[in-house]
C-alpha positions in Angstrom: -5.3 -5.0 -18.5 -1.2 -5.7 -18.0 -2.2 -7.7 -15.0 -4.1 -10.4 -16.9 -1.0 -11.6 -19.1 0.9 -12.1 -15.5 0.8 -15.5 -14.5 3.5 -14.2 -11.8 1.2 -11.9 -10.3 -1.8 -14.4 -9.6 0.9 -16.7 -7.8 2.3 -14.4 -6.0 -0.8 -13.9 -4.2 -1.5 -17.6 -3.9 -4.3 -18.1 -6.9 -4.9 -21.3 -8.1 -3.6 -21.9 -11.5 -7.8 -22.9 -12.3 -8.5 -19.2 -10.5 -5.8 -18.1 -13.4 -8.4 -18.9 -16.2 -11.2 -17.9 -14.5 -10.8 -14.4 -13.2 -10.6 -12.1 -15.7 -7.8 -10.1 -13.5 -6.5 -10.2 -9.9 -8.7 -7.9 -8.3 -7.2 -8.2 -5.1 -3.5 -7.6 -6.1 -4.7 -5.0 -8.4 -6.4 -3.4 -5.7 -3.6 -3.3 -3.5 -1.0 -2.8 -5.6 -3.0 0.5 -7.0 -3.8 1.2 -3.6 0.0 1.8 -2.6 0.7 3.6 -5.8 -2.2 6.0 -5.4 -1.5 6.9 -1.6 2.1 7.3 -2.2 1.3 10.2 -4.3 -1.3 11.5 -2.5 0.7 11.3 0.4 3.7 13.4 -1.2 1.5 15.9 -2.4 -0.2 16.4 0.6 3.1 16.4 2.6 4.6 18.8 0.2 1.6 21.4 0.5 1.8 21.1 4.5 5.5 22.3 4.0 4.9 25.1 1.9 2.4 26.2 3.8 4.7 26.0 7.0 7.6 27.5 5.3 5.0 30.5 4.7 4.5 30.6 8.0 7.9 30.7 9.0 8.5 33.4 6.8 5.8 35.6 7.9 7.1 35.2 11.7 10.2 36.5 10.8 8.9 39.2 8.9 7.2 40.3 12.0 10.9 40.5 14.2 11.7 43.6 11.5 9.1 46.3 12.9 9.4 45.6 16.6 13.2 45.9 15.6 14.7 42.6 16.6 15.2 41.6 13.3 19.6 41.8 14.1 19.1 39.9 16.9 17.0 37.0 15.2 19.7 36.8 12.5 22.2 36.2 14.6 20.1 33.8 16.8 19.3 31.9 13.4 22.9 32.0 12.7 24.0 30.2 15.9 21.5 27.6 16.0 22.2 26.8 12.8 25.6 26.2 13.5 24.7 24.8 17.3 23.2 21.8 15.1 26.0 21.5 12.4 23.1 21.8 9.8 24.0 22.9 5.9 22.9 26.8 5.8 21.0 26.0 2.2 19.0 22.9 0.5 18.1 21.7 -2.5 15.0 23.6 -3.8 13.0 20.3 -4.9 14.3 18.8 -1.4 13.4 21.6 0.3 9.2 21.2 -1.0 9.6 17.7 0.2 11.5 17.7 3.6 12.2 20.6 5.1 9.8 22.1 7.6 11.4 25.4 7.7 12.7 27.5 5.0 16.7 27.6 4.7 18.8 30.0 6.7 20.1 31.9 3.5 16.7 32.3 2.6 15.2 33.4 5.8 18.5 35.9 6.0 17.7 37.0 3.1 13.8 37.7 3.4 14.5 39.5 7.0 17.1 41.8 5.2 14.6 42.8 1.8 12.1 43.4 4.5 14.6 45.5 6.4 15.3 47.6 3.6 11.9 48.3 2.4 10.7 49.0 6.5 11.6 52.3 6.9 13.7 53.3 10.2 
């Protein structure tokens, strides 16, 4: 319904100023235009549940270092490569959901040493 008052819009796409009056909207540009918005979105969404769902993952592979008892040597393992790639050591939640593939060192620290503490030796 916005697009029909747009004169701009129908040119844009190279309609006739006669196609103006009788369409009663650009299907076309509406299409596409609705198209892009629609897929962005869906696109975020999707990419955002792939993450969590890798981040979970992650997690759960660290989790398993802590009863075969290499859980030190994965910290300090984490710990190096972080710093071998001059990455920060924490994110952004928010960013985090929608580009990081892996969960953030202080977190994964963090997890390994709870799970450390409930194991028992």
């Amino acid at each position: 319904m916005w697009s029909r008052e747009q004169k701009m819009l129908y040119q844009a796409f190279h309609f006739s100023p006669s196609d103006i009056s009788s369409l009663p909207y650009p299907l076309l540009p509406g299409l596409f235009i609705g198209e892009q918005i629609i897929c962005r979105v869906l696109d975020k969404t999707i990419y955002s549940f792939w993450n969590s769902v890798g981040c979970a993952m992650e997690r759960e592979a660290d989790m398993f270092s802590v009863p075969i008892r290499y859980a030190e040597k994965l910290k300090t393992g984490l710990v190096k490569l972080k710093m071998l790639v001059l990455g920060y050591p924490s994110t952004d939640p928010v960013y985090s959901l929608f580009y990081d593939h892996h969960p953030s060192l202080v977190e994964r620290i963090r997890s390994i040493e709870q799970e450390q503490a409930a194991t028992p030796k």
